[in-house]
N, C-alpha and C positions, 0 to 999 in steps of 0.2 A: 653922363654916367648914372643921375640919379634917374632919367629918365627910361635909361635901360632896368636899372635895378626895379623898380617901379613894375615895369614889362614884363620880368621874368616872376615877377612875387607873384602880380597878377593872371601869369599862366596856368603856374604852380596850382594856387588854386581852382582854375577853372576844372584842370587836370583833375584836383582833388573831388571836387562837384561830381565831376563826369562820372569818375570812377564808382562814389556813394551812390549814386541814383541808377549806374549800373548794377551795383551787388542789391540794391534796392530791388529794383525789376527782374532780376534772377532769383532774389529771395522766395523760398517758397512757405505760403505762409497755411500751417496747417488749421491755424482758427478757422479758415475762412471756408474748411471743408464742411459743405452743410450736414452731411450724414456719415454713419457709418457704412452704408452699402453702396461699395462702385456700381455694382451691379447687381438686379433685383431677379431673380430665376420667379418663374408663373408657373400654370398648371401644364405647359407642355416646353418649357426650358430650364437647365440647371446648368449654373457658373457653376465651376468648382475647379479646385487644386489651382490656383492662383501660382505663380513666379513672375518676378519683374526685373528690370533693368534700368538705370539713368542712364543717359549717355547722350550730350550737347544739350543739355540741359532739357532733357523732353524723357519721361516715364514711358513705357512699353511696358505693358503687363500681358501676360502670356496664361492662357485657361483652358483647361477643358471644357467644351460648349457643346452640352449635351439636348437632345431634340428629341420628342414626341411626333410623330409623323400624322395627318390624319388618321390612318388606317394601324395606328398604334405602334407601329413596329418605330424601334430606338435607334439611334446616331448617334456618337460619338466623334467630336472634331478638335483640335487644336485651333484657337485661333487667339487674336493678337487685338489689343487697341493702346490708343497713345492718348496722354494728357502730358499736357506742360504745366498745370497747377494741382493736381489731384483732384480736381473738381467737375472739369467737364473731359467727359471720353469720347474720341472716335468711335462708329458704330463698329461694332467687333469684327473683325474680315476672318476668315475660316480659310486655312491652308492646307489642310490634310486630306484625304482623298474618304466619299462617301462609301465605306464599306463595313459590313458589320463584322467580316473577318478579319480587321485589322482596326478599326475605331480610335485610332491615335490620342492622346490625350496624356492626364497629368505631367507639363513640363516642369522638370524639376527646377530646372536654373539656366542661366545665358553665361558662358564664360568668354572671356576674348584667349584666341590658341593663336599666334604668330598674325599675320593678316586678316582673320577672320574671324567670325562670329560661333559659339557650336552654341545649339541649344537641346539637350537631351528630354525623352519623353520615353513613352509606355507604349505597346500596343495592348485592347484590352478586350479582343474578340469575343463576340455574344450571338455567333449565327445562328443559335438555336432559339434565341431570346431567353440565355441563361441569365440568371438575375447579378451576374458579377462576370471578369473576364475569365476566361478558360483557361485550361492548362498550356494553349502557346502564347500565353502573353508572356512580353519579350520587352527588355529594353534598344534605344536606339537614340542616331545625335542626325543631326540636322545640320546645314551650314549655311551663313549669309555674308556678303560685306556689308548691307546695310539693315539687318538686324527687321527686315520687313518681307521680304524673299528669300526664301527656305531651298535649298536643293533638296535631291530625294534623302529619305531615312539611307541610313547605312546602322546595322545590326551592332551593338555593344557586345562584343562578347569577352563579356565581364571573368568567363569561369577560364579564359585563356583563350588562347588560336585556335586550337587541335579538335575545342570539346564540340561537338557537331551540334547543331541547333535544337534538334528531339531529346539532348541531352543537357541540356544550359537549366531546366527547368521553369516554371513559374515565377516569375522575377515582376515588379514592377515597383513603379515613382523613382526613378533612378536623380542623382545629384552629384554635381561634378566640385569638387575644391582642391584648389592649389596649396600643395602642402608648408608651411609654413617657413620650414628651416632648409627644404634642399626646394626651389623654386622649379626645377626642371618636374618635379614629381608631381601624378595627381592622382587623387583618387575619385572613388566612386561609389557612391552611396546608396543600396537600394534594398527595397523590401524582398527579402526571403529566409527564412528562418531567420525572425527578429528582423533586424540591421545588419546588413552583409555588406563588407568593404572588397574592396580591388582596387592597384594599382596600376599606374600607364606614365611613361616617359612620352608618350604620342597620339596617348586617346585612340589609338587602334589596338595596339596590344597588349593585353593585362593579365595581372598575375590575383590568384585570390589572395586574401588577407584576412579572413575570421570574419565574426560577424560579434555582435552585444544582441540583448534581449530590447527591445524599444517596440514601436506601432510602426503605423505606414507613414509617407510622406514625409521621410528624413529632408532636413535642410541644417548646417551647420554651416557659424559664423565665430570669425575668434575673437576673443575681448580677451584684453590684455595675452598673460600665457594659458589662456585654456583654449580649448578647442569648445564650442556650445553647442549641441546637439539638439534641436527642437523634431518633436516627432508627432506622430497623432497613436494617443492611446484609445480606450473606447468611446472617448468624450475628451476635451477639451485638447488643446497641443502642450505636451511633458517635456520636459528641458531636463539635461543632461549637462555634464561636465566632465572631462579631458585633457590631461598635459600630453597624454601622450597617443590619441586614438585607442587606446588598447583597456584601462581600465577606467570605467564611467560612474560616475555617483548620480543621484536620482537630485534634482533641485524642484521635486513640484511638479504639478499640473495648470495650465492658466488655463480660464474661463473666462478672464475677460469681460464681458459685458451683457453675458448669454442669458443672463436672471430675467433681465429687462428688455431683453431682445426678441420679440414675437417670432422673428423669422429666423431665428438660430437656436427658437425650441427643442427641437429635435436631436441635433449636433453641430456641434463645434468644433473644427478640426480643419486640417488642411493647413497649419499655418508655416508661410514660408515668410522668411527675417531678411530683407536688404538692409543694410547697413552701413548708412549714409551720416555715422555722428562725426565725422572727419569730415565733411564736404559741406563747407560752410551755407553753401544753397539749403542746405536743409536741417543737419545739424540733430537728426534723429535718427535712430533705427526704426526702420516700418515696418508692420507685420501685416502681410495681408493673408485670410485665410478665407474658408467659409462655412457657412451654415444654412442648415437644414431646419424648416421650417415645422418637418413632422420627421418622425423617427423613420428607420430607414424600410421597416416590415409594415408601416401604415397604410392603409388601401389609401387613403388621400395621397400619398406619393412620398416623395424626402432623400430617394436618390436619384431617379432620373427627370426631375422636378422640381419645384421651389427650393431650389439651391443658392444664396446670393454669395457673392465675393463681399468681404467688409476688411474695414482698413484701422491699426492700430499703431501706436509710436510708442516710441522711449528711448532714451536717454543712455542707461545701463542694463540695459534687457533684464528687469526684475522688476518694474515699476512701469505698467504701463495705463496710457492715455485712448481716448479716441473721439471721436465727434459730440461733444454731451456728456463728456466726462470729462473733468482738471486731470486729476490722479487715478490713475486708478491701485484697487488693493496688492499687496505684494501678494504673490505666491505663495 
């Protein structure tokens, strides 16, 4: 008997071991990210408008990767890379199709919808070599099962079924969230006059819903009972506040680390919030956004150009950290 009891103490703990050195190895440890920037944009590449995903314990980060051609003319692409520690990245793979009448980009976010993957984005057509996308830029979702292979775009049409596409207007950085208190419900988050909402029980058919005053690049995450609105004003990502979607108070503008950041001279902005302070692997909210190295009207370049991705944490989204920073200032 005592040689059993003996035998099961001594499992128990192996068990115990096993399990420590597993949450060990899964732990993701943000000290050990050497820099603020995933990604460094040069004089003919710009990262920008960043969204990620965990999911089996391996980060996807999803970017607009934008390109210089020799012969000057510009690209715009969606593409994807993975890291399991936020340190080192696959080389970026590019999944959207090379057209400047459709230049896919800014993914707003990855949601899971019943079996599958959606990941919405922008189109942000420049056939003429206009210095921003045209009047048919359009939102649009994507679908995968494993979050690496994209079906074709299928059109958001956010203004309802019926409103015909020459009609939807100017729309882009679209952002998908599951509503709170009724789970079948979601919305839809995108730039056109301010912050423009839309609802959908199916991510195909939607209803409008008003819009607030904010920048581009909505992404919203909930802490406690608010809804948190991060956006990009002229400079830096503005945070917002929501019980109810409908009326929003101003919490600030971050900047983040931009004083002392050579390559985020220019601007700051873009920043999208994963929010992993529940998931013990990590234990933080991430913000990854980007910046611009020279302002956006500079002959040296700063939109389609020295654009990096950079990466910041926190705790209570009001206090954040990053690589070469303990704390950073509140807002």
């Amino acid at each position: 008997m005592k040689i059993c009891i003996l035998t099961n103490f001594l499992l128990v703990l192996m068990l115990c071991a096993a399990s420590v050195v597993a949450q060990e190895q899964n732990h993701i440890s943000l000290a050990e990210i050497p820099s603020p920037i995933m990604f460094r944009g040069d004089k003919t590449t710009a990262y920008r408008d960043p969204a990620a995903v965990y999911h089996d314990g391996c980060f996807r980060l999803y970017f607009t990767l934008v390109t210089i051609e020799p012969d000057g003319q510009v690209f715009s692409y969606t593409a994807w890379s993975r890291s399991r520690d936020l340190c080192s990245w696959t080389t970026p793979k590019i999944f959207t199709p090379r057209d400047q009448n459709l230049n896919y980009g800014s993914p707003g976010n990855v949601v899971r919808f019943g079996d599958e993957w959606v990941l919405c984005l922008q189109t942000y057509p420049r056939p003429k070599g206009e210095k921003y996308g045209n009047a048919t830029s359009r939102l649009w979702t994507m679908r995968s099962r494993d979050l690496e292979s994209w079906s074709e775009p299928e059109l958001l049409r956010v203004k309802g079924p019926d409103v015909p596409f020459e009609k939807i207007g100017r729309m882009i950085d679209p952002f998908l969230l599951q509503d709170a208190a009724d789970q079948d419900k979601w919305w839809c988050f995108y730039k056109q006059n301010g912050v423009s909402m839309s609802w959908s029980r199916d991510l195909k058919t939607w209803t409008y819903a008003g819009r607030t005053s904010a920048g581009e690049n909505a992404c919203v995450v909930r802490d406690g009972d608010d809804y948190v609105l991060f956006h990009s004003p002229e400079n830096g990502v503005g945070v917002k506040r929501s019980k109810d979607l409908k009326e929003w108070r101003d919490e600030g503008v971050l900047t983040l680390g931009q004083n002392d950041w050579s390559w985020a001279q220019g601007r700051l902005t873009g920043g999208f919030v994963l929010d992993l302070r529940k998931d013990p692997r990590v234990g933080r909210a991430l913000m990854f956004f980007h910046g611009s190295e020279f302002p956006e009207n500079d002959p040296r370049g700063g939109f389609d150009n020295f654009a990096s991705i950079g990466i910041a944490w926190s705790d209570d989204l009001k206090n954040w950290a990053w690589p070469g920073k303990a704390v950073a200032k509140r807002y």
